[in-house]
N, C-alpha and C positions, 0 to 999 in steps of 0.2 A: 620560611626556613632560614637557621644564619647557617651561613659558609663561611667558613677561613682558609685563606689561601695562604700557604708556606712557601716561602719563598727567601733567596738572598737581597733581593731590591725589589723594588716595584716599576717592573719595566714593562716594555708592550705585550707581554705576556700574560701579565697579572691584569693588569686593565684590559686587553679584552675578556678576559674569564669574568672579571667584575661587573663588567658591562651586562654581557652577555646574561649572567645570573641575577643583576637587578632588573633586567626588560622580563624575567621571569619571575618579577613578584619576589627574590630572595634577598635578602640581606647579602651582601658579600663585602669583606673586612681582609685588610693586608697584614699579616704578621711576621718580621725578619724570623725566619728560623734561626740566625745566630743567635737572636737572645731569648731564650728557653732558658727555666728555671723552674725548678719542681721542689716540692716539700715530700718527706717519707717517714712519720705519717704526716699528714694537714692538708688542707685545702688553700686555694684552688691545686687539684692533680697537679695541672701544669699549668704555667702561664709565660707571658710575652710584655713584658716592658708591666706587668700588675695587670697584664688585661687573660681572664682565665682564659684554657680551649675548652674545657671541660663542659662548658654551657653551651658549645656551637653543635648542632645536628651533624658536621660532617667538616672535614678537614683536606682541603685540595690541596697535595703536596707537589707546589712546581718545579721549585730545585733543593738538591741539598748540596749546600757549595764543598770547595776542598776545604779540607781541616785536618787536625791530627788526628790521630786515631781514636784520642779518650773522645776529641767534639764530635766524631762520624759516630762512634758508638751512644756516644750521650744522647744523641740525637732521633736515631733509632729506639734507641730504652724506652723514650721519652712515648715516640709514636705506637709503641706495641702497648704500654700504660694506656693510654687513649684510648685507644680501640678494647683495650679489657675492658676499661670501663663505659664501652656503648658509642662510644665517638665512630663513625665512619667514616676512614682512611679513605681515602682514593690519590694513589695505587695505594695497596694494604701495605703493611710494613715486609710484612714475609716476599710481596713480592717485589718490591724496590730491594731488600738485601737477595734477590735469586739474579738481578740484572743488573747491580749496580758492581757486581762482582762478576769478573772476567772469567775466569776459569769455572768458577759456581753455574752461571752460565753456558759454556760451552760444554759442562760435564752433562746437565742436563738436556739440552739438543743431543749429542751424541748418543745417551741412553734411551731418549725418547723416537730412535730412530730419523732424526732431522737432519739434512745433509749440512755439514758443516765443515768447514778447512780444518784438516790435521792439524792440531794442535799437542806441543810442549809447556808444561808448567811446571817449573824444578824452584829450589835455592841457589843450589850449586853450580857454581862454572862450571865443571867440567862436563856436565851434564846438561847447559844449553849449548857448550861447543858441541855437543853428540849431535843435539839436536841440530844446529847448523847443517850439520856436514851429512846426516841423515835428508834435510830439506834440502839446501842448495841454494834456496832464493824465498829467505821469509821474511816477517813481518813481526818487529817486536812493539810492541804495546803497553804502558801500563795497567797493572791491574786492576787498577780505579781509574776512570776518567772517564771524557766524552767529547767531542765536538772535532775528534782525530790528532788533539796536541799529545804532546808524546810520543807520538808511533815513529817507530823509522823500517824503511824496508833495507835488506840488508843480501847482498849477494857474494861478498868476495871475504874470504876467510880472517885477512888482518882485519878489515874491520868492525867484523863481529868480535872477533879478539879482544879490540879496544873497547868495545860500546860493552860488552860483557864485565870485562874490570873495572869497569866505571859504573855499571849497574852494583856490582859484587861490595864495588867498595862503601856503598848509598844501601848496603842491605836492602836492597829491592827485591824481589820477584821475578822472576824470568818466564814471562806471558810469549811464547813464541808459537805462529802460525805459519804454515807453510802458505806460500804467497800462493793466490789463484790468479792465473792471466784471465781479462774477463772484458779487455777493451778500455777505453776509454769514459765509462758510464756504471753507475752502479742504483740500484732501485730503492726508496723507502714507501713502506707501505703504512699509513697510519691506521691499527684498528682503534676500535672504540665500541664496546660492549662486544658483539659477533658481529660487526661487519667491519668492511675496509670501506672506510669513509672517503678517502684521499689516497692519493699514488702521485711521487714525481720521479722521472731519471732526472740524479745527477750528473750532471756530466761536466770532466775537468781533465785539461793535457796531461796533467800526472796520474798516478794510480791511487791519490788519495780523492775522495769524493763527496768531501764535506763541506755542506754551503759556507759555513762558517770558518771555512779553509778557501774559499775563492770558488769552490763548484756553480756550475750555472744552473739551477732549476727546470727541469721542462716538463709540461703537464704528461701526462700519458694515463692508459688503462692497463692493468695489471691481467694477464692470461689465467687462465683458471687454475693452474697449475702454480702460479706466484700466489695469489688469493688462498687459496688452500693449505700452502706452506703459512703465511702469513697468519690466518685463523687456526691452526693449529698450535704453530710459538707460543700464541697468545693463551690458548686454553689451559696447554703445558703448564706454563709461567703463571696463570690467575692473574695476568693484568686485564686491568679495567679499560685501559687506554697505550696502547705503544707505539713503538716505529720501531718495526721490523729493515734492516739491512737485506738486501738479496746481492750476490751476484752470478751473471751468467758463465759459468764453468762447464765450456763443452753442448750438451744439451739438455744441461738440466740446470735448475738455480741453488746456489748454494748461501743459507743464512751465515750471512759475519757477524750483525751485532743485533742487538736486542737492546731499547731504551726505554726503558719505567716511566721517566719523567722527559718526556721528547718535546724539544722545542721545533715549533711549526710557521717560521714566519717564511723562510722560504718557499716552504707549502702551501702557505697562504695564496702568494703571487703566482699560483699555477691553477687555481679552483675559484669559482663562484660559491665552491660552501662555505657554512661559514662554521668554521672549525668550531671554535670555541665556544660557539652556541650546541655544536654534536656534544662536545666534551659535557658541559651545563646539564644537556638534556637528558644524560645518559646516569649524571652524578643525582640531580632529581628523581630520576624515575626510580631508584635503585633505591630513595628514601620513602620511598610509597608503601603505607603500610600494606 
């Protein structure tokens, strides 16, 4: 089998996936997602520095970095071409644009009956101060990202004021969730096909909880009830592989975020599995005639 792996560099993410996929007899090859180039009509579909994707059995997308709008959409165009024509996505295009969008997202938990924090999502100022003043203590977000940059939690009336006309003036979005108290610790759950491969509590003295924000990792087992919500998202959504957000609100857990392309080194340092090899075994089997 060849595999290509999309990515913005080739960091310890991509090499263990390479790894991982050559001790299984595959070929696996790096290509920058920034430099994609396609012909309409000609061949190759698409390609990467002259080297085609068109020719590889399946396409592992690990990140797709910030860009403007034309590069995030050019980029996506690129990957639904692929897949029409036989390439196998993992995650599929449809379901990296249902998680890599915040509201897109949270509309669907909400509909799918998935407990999730009240959420706001306007243009308008005058209509995230509603929402302010409606919550009392939320959490604004932008509507594209990950790793927790961007967010601020916000509780006193002026300075939602200021962060709002400063959003207003940046024609941004107004992604606003009403905060969940929920401790000191919040959970991700990694699926990969129908199971929950991995679980760690993050745990950090603030209320953000992202390794990549200073959170400390700790192994655990997820209750049947986090499992369950976790395999559910998943189904929802059509991802092949995610990291589901939990937190505990009261006595039940409530989904924050949902991640397509989830990075696991944190997760790593908390399990004897070996991710990346789940990840591998799950993208192979799936090309099994």
């Amino acid at each position: 089998m060849k595999i290509g792996i999309l990515a913005d560099r080739q960091g310890w993410h991509v090499e263990a996936l390479a790894k991982a996929l050559a001790r299984r007899g595959s070929e696996a090859d790096f290509f920058p997602i920034t430099r994609l180039s396609t012909r309409a009509p000609g061949h190759p579909l698409a390609s990467v520095i002259g080297r085609p994707l068109d020719t590889y059995d399946a396409l592992l997308v690990r990140t797709i970095p910030e860009g403007s709008l034309e590069q995030i959409i050019f980029r996506m165009d690129v990957l639904h071409r692929l897949e029409a024509a036989g390439v196998r996505i993992m995650n599929r295009p449809a379901t990296i644009e249902r998680t890599v969008d915040k509201y897109y997202t949270s509309s669907l938990l909400a509909s799918g009956g998935f407990p999730t924090p009240r959420t706001v999502v306007a243009e308008g100022f005058d209509e995230a101060m509603e929402a302010f003043r409606e919550f009392g203590d939320i959490v604004v977000k932008p509507l594209f990202g990950a790793g927790g940059r961007g967010m601020v939690r916000i509780s006193d009336a002026e300075i939602a004021y200021r962060t709002f006309r400063a959003l207003a003036l940046t024609r941004n979005i107004f992604y606003i969730q009403e905060f969940v108290p929920h401790g000191d610790y919040d959970l991700r759950g990694l699926v990969v096909g129908d199971r929950v491969v991995a679980a760690m509590r993050r745990r950090s003295a603030g209320w953000r909880h992202n390794v990549s924000q200073g959170a400390r990792p700790e192994a655990c087992l997820l209750d049947e009830e986090a499992i369950g919500l976790c395999l559910g998202v998943s189904k929802l959504l059509g991802t092949d592989y995610a990291g589901i957000d939990l937190l505990r609100a009261g006595d039940v857990w409530t989904v924050v975020e949902v991640n397509s392309i989830p990075g696991w080194s944190g997760l790593q340092r908390t399990t004897e599995i070996d991710i990346a090899a789940e990840i591998a075994d799950h993208l192979l089997t799936q090309l099994q005639p």
